[in-house]
C-alpha positions in Angstrom: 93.5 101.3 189.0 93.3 102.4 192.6 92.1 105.6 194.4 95.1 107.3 194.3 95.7 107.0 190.2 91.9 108.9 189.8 92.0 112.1 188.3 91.1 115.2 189.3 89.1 118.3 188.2 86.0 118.2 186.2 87.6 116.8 182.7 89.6 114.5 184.3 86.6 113.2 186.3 84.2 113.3 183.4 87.0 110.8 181.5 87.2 108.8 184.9 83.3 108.1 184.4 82.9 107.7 180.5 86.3 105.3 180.0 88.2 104.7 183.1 85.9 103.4 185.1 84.2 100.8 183.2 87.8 100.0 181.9 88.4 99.1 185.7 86.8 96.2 185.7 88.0 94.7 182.8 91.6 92.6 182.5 94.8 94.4 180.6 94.1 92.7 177.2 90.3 93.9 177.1 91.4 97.5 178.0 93.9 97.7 175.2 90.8 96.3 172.9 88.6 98.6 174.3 91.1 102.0 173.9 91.1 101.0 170.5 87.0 101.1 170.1 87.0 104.4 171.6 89.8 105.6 169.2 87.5 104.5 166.2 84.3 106.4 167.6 86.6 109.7 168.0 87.2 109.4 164.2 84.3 108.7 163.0 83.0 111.9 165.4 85.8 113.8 163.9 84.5 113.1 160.0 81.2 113.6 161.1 81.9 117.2 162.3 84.0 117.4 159.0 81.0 117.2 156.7 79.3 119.8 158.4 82.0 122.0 158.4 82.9 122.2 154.7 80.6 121.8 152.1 81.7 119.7 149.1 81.0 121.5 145.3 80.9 118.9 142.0 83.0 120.6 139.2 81.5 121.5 136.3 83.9 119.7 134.0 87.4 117.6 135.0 90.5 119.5 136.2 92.4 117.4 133.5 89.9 116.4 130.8 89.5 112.2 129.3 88.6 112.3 125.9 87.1 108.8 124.9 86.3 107.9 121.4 82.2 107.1 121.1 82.8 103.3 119.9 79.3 102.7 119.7 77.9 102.2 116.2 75.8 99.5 114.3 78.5 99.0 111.9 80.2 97.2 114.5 81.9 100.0 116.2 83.0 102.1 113.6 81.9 105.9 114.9 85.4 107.1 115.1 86.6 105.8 111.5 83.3 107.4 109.9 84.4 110.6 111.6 87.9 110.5 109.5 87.2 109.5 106.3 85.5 110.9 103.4 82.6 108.1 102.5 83.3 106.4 99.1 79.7 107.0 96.9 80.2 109.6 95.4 83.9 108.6 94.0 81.8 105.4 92.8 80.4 107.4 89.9 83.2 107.9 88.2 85.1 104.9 89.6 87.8 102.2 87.5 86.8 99.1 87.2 89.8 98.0 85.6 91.9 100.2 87.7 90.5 98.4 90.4 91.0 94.9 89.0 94.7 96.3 89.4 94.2 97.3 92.8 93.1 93.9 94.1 96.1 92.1 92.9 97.2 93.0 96.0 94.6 91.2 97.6 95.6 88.0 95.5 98.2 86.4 97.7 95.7 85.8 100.4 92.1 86.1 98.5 90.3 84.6 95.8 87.7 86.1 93.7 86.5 84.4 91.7 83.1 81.8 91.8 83.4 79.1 94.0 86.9 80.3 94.6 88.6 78.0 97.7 90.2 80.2 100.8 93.6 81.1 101.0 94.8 83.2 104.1 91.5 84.8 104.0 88.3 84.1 102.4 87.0 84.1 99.1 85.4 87.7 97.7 83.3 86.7 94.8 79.8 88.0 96.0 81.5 90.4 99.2 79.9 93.5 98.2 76.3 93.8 100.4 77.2 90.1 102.5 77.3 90.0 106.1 80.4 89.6 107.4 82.5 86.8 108.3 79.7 84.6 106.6 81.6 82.4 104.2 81.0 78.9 105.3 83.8 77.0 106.3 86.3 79.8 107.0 88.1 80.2 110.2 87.3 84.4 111.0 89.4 85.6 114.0 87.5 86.3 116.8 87.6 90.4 116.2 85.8 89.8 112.8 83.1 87.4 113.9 82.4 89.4 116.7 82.4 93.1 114.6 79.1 92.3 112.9 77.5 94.5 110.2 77.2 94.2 106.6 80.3 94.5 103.8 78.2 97.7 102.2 80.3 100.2 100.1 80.9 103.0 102.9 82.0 99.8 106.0 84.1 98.5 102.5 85.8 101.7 102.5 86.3 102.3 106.5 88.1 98.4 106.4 90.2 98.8 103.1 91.7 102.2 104.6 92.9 100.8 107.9 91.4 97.3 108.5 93.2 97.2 112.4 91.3 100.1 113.8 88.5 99.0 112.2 88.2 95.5 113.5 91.3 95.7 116.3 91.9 92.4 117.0 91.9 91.4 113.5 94.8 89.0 112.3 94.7 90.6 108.6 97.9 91.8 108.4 97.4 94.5 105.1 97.8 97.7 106.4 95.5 99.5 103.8 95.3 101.7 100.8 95.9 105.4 101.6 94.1 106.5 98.7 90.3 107.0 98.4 90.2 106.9 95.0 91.8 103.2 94.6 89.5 101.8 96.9 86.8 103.5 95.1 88.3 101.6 92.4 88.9 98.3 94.0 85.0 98.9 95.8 84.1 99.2 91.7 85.7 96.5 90.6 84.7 94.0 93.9 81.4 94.6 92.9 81.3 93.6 89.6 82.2 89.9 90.9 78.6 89.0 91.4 75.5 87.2 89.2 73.7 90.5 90.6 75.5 93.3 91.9 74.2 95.6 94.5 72.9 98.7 93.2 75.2 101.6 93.7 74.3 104.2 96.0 72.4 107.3 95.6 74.9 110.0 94.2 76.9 107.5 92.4 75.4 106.9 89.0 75.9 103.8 87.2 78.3 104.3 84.0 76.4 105.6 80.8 75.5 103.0 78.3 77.1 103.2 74.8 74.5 104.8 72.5 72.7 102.3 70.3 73.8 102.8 66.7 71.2 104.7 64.2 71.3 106.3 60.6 71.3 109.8 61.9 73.9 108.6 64.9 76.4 106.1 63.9 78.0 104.5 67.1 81.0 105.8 68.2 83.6 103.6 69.4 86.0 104.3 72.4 89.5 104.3 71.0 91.4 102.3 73.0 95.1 103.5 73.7 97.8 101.1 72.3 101.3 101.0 73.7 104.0 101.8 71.2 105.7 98.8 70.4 108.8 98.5 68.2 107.4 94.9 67.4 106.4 96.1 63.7 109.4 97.3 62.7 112.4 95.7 64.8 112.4 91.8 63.4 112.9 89.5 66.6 111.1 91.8 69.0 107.9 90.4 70.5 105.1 92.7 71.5 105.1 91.8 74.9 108.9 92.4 75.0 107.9 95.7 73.5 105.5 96.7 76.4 107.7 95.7 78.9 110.4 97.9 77.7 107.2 100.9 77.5 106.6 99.6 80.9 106.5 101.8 84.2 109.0 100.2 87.1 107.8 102.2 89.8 103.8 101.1 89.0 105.1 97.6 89.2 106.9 97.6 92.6 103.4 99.3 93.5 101.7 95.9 91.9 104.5 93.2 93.4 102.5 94.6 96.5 100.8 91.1 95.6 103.6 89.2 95.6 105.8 89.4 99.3 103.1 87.7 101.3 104.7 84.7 99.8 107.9 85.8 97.8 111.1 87.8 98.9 112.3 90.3 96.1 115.5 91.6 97.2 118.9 90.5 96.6 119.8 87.4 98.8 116.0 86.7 100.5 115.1 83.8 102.1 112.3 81.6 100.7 108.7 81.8 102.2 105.8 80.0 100.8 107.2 80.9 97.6 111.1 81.3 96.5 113.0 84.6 96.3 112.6 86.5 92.8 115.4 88.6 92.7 117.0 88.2 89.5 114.2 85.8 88.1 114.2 87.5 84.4 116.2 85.9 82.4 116.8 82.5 85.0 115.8 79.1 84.5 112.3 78.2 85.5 112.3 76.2 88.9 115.9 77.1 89.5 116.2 78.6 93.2 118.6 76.4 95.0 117.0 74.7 98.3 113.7 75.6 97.3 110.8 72.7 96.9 109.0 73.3 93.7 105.9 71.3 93.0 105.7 69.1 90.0 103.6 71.5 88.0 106.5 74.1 87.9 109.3 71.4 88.0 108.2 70.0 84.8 107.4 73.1 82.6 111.3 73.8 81.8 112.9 76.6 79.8 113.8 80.4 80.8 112.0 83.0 82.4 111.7 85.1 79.4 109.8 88.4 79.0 106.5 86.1 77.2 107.0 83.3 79.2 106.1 85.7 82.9 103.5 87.4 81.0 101.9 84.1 80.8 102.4 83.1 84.0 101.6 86.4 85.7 98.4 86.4 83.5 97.2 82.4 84.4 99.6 80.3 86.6 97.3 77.4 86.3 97.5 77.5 82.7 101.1 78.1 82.3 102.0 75.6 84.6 99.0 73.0 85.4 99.1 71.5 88.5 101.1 74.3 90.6 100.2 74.9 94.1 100.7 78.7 93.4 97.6 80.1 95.1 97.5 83.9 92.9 94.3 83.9 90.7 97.0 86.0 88.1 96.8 89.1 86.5 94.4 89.7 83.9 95.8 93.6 82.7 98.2 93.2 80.1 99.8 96.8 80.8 99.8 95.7 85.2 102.0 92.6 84.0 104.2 94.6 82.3 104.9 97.0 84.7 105.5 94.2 87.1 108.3 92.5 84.9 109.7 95.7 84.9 110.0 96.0 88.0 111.6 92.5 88.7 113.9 93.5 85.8 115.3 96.2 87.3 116.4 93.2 90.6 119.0 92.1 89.3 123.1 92.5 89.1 123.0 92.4 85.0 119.3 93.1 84.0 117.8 91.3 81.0 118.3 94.2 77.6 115.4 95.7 77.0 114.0 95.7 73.1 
């Protein structure tokens, strides 16, 4: 930069003095660097000067509010299931034991429950009630269970048998719950009872009332125990258990069969799973599904599926056919089985007659 490219007047001579001049010693590629510096103080002036200028307020609460569920919880993060559902002791006082006996065959195609029982899909629940969880030795947990933590006590029971996937996300359990607080105040009931000594119930839930020992002023008085109207007696040829199936309720038994598609189709034309499809099965031969691999056990038992001959196996597999790999522990209420082969009646082009 020569004489004749200074500037004149006072700003342009103050510039000439602050940038222009030392830049006149330097080489092209150091000015362009330097221009750049100078750029980068102006800005930071500039910001500087903003701060002063306007004065920043925190708002008292977001423009748009985030609502996040507390998680936090020593039941493993259940705060936002307690919030939701009603807790199960005081329904425990006047729970069904045998009602819930019902309510875990649902449970049977992937639990056992009884001593010593071995793992299926999931673990075994004899002994669940007051155990930590995802302590069964030997059991492969997912990774969302062994990490919940926590204790199986009646009310985390009842949060995890409503919705078990927002209780423990992550878990691979596919059931997707019971609705209903009273059936799993029943099944709660019932799961308790599978122990040498049951956890205490909890206060507001009052253990059933003994039956009142017999005396000369009291005689005892003995529950009378509804029978199902069967036309056995009087229709030669009709066995009871035909009888009760025919009494049976079809709509209670697709409710039970429930325990049956996590390893059997139902409808007409379904594929096999672990188990073959039982659409149509009353009435068919025993072992009869085309393309299906039976084991021994049921391959050498023979005859029809008859009205008696389900109610046997619904009620025992093991016994009816010893030495089948069928994992269900079976069905110990008579009236359960026969509103289940009612319900599998009713699949069917021709139905089996009813008594």
């Amino acid at each position: 930069m020569d004489q004749r490219s200074k500037p004149t007047g006072l700003w342009g001579k103050i510039s000439w003095a602050l940038v222009g001049a030392p830049m006149a010693f330097f080489s092209a590629e150091y000015k362009a660097v330097g221009a750049g510096l100078v750029a980068l103080l102006v800005a930071v002036f500039i910001g500087q000067v903003g701060n002063h200028v306007f004065e920043a307020h925190e708002l008292e609460e977001n423009a748009y509010p985030i609502h996040v569920a507390d998680a936090e919880s020593s039941e493993g993060g259940q705060q936002a299931a307690v919030e939701t559902v009603d807790p199960v002791g005081p329904l425990l006082a006047d729970a069904d034991v045998a009602a819930g006996e019902g309510a875990a065959a649902k449970c049977a195609s992937c639990h056992t429950f009884d001593e010593g029982g071995a793992a299926k899909a999931g673990p075994n629940l004899y002994n669940v009630v007051g155990r930590d969880r995802a302590s069964v030795e030997g059991f492969g947990y997912s990774t969302a269970m062994t990490e919940a933590g926590g204790t199986w006590d009646f009310e985390s029971l009842n949060l995890f048998l409503k919705k078990p996937s927002d209780v423990v996300p992550g878990t691979v359990m596919g059931f997707a719950g019971l609705r209903s607080a009273s059936e799993r105040a029943n099944l709660i009931a019932y799961m308790r009872t599978l122990s040498a000594e049951p956890v205490a119930l909890p206060d507001g839930a009052a253990a059933p009332v003994p039956a009142p020992v017999p005396t000369e002023e009291a005689p005892a008085q003995v529950e009378e125990i509804p029978v199902v109207e069967a036309p056995a007696a009087s229709e030669p040829g009709v066995s009871e258990i035909a009888a009760r199936v025919g009494a049976g309720d079809p709509v209670a038994g697709e409710g039970l069969a429930g325990a049956c598609i996590g390893c059997h189709t139902i409808e007409d034309g379904g594929g096999t799973r672990v188990g073959p499809n039982l659409y149509g099965i009353v009435g068919s031969d025993i072992a009869s599904v085309q393309d299906f691999n039976y084991s021994d056990g049921m391959s050498s038992v023979g005859g029809t599926w008859t009205y008696e001959a389900l109610d046997a196996f619904i009620a025992e597999p093991r016994v009816f056919a010893p030495g089948t790999i069928m994992g269900f522990g079976g069905m110990r209420r008579a009236e359960d089985r026969a509103d289940l082969i009612a319900y599998l009646r009713g699949n069917d082009d021709a139905p089996e007659p009813l008594p």
